[in-house]
ZANU-939548 format. One record per atom (N, C-alpha, C): residue in three letters; z, y, x. Coordinates in pm, whole numbers, plus 50000, padded with zeros to 5 digits. Layout:
ALAZYX/...
This chain:
UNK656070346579270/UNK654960352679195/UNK654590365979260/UNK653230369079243/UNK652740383279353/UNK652710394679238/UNK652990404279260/UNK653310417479227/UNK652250428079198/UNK651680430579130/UNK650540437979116/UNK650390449479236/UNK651550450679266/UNK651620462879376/UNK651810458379529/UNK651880448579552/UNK651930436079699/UNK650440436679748/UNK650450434579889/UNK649630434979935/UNK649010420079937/UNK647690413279943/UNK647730402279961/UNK647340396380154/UNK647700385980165/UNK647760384380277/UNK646100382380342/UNK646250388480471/UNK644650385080545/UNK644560379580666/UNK644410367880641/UNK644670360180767/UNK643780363280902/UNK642350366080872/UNK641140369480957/UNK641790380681084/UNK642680393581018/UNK643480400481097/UNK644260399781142/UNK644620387681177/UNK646740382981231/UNK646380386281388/UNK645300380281432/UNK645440379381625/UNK644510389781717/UNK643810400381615/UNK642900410081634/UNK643430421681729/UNK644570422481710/UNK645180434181799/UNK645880427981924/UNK645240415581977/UNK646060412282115/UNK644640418082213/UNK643670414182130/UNK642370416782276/UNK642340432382279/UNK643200441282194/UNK642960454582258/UNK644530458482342/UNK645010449482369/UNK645990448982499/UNK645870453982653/UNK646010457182727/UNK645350461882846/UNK646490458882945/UNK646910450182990/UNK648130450683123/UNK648060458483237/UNK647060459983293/UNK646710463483420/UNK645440475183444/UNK645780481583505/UNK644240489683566/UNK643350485083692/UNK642520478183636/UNK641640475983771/UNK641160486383861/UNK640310494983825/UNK640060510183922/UNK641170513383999/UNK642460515283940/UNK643780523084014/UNK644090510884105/UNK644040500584057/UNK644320484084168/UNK643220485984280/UNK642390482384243/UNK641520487084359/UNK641280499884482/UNK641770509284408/UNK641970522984484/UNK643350521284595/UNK644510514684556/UNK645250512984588/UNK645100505384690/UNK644300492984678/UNK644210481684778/UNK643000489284895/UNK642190495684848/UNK641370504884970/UNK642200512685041/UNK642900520585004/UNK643760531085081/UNK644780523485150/UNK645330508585161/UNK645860500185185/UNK645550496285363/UNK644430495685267/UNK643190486885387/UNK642850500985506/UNK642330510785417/UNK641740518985511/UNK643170524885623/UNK644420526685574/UNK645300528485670/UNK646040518885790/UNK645820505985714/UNK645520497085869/UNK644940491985914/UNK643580498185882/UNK642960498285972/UNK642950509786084/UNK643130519886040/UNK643690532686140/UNK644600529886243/UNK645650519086181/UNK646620516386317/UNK646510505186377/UNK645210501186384/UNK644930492186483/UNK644030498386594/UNK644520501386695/UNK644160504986846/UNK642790512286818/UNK641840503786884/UNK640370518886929/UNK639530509786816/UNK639760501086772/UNK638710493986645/UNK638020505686536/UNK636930503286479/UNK636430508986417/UNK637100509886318/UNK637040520386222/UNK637720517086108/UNK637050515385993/UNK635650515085970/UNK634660507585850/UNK633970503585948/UNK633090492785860/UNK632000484185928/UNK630820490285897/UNK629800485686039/UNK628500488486024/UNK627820485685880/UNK627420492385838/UNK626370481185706/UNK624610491285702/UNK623840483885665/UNK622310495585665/UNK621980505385588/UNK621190507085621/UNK620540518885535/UNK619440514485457/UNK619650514185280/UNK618760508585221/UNK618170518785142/UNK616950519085007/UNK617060527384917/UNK617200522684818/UNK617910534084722/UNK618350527884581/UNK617340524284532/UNK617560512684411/UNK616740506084292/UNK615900517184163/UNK614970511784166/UNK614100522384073/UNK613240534084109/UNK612550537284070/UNK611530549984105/UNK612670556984125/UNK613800559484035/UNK613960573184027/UNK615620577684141/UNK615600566384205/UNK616960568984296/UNK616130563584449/UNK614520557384435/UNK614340554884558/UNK614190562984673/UNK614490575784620/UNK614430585684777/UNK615300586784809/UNK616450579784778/UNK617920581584825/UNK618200570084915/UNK619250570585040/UNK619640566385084/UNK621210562785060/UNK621420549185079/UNK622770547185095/UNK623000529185133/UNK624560525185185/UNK624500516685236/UNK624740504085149/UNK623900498585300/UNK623630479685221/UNK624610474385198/UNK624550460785195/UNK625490450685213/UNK625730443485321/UNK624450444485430/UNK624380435885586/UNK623280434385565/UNK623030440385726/UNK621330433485796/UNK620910422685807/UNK619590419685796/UNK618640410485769/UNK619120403285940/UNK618730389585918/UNK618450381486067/UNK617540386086157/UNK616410391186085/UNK615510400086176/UNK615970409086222/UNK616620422186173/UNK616840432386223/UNK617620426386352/UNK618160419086291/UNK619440417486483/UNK618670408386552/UNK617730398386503/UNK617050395286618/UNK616210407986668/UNK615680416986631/UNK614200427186701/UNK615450434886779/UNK617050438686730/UNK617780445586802/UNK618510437086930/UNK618510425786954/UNK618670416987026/UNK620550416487028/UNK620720413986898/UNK622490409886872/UNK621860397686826/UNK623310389486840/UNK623130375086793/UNK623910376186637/UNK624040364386549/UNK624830371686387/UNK626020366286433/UNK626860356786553/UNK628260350486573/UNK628390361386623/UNK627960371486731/UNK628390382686790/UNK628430395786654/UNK627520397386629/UNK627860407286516/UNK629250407686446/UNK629190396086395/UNK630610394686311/UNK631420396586396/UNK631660393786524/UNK632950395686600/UNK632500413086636/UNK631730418486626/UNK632240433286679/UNK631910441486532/UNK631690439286429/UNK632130450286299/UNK630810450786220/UNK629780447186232/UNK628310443586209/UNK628390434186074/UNK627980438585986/UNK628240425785855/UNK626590425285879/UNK626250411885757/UNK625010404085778/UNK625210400285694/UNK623750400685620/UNK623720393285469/UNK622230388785490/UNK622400368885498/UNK621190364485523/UNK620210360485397/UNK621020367185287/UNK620270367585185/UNK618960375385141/UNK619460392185206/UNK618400402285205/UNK616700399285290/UNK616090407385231/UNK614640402685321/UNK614310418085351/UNK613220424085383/UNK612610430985458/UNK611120434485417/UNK611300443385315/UNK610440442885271/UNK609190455485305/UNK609580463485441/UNK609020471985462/UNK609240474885614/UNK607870479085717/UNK608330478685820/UNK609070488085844/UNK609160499685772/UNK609990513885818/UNK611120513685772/UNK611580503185676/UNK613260502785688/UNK613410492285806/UNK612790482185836/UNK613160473685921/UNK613610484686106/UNK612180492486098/UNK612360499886247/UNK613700511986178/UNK614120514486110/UNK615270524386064/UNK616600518586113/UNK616740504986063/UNK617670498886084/UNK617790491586194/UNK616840492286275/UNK616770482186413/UNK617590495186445/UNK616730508586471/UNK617360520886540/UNK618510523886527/UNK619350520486417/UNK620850520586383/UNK621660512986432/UNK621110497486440/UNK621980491386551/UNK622050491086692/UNK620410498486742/UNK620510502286880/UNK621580513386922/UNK621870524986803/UNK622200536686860/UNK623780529186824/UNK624250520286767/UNK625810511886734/UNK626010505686866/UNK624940496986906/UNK624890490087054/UNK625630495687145/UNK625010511587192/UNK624710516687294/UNK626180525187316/UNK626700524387213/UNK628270535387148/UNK629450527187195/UNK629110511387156/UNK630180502587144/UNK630820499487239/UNK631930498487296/UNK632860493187390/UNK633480480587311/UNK633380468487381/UNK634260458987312/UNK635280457687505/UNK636580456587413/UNK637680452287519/UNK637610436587565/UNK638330430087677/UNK638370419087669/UNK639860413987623/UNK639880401787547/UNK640630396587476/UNK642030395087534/UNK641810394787695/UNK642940394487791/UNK642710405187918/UNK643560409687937/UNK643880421488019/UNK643270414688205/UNK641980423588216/UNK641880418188376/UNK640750405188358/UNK640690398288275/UNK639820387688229/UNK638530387188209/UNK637250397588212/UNK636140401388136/UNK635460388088116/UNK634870392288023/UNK633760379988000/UNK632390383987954/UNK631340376787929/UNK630140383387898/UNK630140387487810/UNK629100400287795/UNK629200408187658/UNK630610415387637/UNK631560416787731/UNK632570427387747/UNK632140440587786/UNK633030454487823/UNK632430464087873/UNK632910467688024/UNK632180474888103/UNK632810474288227/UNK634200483388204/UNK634780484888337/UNK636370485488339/UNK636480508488314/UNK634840511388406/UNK634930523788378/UNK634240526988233/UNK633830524588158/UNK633780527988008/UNK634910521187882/UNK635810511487973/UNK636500516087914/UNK637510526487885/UNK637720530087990/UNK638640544987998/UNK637560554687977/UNK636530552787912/UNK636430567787881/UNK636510570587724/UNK636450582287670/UNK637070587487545/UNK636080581187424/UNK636910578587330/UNK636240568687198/UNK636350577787139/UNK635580574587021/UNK635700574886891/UNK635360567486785/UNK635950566786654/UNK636210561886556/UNK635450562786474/UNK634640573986460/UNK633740575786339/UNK632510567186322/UNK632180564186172/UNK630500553686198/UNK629710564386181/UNK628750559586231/UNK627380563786234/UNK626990564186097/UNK626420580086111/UNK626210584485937/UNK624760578985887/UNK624300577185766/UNK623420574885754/UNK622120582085779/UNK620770581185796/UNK620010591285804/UNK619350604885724/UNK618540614185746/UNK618740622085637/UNK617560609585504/UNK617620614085396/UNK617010605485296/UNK615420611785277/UNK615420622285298/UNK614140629985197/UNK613770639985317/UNK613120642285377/UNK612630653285462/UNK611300664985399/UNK611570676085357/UNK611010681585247/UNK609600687085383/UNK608370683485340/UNK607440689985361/UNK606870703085339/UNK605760711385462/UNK605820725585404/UNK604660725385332/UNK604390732785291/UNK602980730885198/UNK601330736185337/UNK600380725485279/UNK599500726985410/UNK598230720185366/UNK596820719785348/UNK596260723785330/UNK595540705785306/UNK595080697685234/UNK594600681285227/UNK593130682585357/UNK593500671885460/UNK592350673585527/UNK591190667485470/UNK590220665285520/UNK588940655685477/UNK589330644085484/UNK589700636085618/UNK590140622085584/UNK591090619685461/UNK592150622785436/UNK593230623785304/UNK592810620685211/UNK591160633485175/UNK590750635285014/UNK589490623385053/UNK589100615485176/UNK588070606885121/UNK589260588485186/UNK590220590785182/UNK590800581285155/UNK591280572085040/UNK590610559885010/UNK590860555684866/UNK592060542484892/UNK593140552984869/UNK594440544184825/UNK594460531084736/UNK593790533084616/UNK594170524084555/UNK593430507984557/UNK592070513984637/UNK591130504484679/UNK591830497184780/UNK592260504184878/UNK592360497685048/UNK593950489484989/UNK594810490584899/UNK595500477084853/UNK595440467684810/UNK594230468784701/UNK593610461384601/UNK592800448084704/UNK592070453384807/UNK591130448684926/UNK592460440385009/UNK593670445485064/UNK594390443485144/UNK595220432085037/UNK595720431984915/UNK596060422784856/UNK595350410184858/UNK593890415484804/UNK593400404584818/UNK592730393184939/UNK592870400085025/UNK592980391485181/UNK593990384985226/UNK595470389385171/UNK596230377685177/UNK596380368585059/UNK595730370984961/UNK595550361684870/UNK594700346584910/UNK593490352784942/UNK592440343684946/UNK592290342085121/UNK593400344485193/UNK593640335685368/UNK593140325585347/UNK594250315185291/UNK593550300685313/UNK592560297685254/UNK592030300185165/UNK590910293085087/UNK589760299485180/UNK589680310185243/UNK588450311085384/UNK588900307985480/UNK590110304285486/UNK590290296985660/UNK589640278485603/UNK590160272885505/UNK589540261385465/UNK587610261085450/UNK587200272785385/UNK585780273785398/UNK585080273385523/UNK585940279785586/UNK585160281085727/UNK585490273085816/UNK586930263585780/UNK586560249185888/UNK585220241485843/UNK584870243485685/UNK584280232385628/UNK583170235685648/UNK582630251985690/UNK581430252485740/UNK581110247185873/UNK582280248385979/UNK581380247686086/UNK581450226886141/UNK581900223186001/UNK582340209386025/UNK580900205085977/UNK580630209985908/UNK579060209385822/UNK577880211385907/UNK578160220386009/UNK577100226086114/UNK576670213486250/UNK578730208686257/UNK578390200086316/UNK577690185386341/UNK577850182686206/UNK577400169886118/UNK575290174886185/UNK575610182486150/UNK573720187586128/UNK573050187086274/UNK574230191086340/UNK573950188786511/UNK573190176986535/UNK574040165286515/UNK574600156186557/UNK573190149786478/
């Protein structure tokens, strides 16, 4: 029999306090496994010790003047830089053929980043005395390396104040997109008009 002063039982609360359990720290796991990584990579010979990756801008109006790095260059960029993507991966170059390109001035930013990576890089050959193509000659390799990547560029270059010329103030921005949108809109439907005119012209020839 229950007791006026007994608590009664609540079943809804029996298993409520396991999901605020916590075994593990992910952040401190992860920190751990970087500093892991980043020290052997240090003791492996003249190898880089991070990988190339691009220079993108952050998401949103309000972080897009910032710079910081991608995930891997577009197929374009290493084709216009003339790397292949099987060679990339073998010298420290990640590639993500997912990304696109949505602007020519990150595309020429990032071509220029893997030219100035190109031009830095010494790859050894796999066997001593052996070269093969796309190795480096025998006098760059003895000369002095370094380890560091290539920093990103500056993000924001502050302008001085200077005076709107005439072209500027009779330039209409919002027109010359509106015009420029709509010419790749309506390509085909005047490339189709204008076969059908001069197919029409010819009929009339004839």
């Amino acid at each position: 029999m229950c007791l006026a002063t007994d608590s009664t039982t609540s079943r809804h609360k029996t298993n409520i306090w396991v999901s605020g359990l916590t075994t593990s720290s992910t952040p401190t796991i992860s920190a751990r496994i970087g500093n892991v990584t980043f020290a052997h990579a240090t003791a492996l010979g003249v190898r880089p010790v991070t990988l190339l990756r691009p220079a993108v801008r952050g998401q949103t109006i309000r972080y897009n003047r910032k710079l910081r790095e991608g995930r891997g260059f577009t197929l374009a960029e290493l084709k216009e830089a003339g790397i292949g993507r099987k060679e990339a991966l073998g010298v420290g170059i990640v590639v993500d053929h997912r990304r696109r390109n949505l602007s020519e001035e990150g595309k020429k930013l990032n071509v220029e980043r893997l030219q100035a990576y190109k031009q830095r890089l010494i790859v050894f050959p796999r066997k001593t005395g052996k070269a093969k193509k796309g190795d480096s000659s025998p006098s760059d390799l003895e000369a002095s390396t370094t380890r560091t990547a290539i920093s990103l560029p500056t993000s924001y270059t502050h302008e001085s104040p200077r005076k709107i010329t005439a072209e500027e103030s009779e330039f209409k921005a919002y027109r010359t997109l509106r015009i420029t949108r709509a010419n790749a809109r309506f390509e085909g439907v005047r490339r189709i008009r204008a076969a059908k005119k001069e197919e029409e012209e010819a009929n009339k020839k004839k």
